[in-house]
C-alpha positions as CSV (number, residue, x, y, z in Angstrom):
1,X,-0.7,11.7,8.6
2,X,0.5,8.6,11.1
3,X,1.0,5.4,9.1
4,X,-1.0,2.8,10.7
5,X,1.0,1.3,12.8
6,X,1.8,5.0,14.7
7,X,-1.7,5.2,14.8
8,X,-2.5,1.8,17.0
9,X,0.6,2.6,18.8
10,X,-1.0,6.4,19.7
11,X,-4.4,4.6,20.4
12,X,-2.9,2.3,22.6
13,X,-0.8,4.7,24.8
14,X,-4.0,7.3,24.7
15,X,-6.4,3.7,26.6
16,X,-3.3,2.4,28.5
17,X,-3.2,-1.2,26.5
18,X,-0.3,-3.0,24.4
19,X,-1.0,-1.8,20.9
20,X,-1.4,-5.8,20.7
21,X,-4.8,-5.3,22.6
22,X,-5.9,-2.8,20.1
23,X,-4.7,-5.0,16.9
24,X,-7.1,-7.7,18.8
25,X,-10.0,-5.0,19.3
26,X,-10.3,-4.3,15.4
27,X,-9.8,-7.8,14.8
28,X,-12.5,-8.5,16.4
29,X,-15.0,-5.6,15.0
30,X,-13.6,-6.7,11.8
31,X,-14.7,-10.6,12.4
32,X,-18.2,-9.3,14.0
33,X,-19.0,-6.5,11.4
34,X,-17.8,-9.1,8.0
35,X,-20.4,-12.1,9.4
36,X,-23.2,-10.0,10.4
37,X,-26.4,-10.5,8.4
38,X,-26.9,-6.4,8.4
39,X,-26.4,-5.2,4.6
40,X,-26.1,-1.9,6.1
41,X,-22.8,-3.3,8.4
42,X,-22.0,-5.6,5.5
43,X,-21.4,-2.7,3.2
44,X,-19.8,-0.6,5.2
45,X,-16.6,-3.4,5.8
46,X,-17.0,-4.1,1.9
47,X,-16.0,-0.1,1.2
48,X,-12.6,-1.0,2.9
49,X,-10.1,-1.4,0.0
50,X,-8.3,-4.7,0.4
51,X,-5.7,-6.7,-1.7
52,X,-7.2,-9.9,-0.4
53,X,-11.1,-9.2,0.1
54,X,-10.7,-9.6,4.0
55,X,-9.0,-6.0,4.9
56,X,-6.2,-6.1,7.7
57,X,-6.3,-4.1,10.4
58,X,-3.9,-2.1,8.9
59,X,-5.8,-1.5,5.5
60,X,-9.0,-0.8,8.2
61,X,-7.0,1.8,9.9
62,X,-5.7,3.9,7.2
63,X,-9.3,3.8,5.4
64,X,-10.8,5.1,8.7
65,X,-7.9,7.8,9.1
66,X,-8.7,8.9,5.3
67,X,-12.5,9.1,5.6
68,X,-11.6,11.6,8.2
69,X,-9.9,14.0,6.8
């Protein structure tokens, strides 16, 4: 399995952007998905394990990746 960071690096060259631009992308489903009002959406991004309760985009990556396989 790709650690996360080969993962937004593969994701990045796949779309043609600077894995920056897909660091920003999660980021911001992250920001949208943890402040909407939907308890469905809210406890989807609460299922993330995080050491500080907000998860990272690395911490969102490798749960996706896992929930995968």
């Amino acid at each position: 399995m790709l650690t996360p960071q080969e993962a937004i690096q593969q994701v990045a060259r796949k779309n043609g952007v600077t894995p920056e631009e897909v660091r920003r992308e999660i980021e911001l489903a992250l920001s949208e998905g943890m402040r909407s009002l939907d308890p469905r959406v809210q406890a989807f991004w609460r299922q993330i394990p995080s050491r500080t309760g907000i998860p990272t985009v690395e911490e969102v990556v490798q749960f996706l990746a896992e929930s995968a396989t």
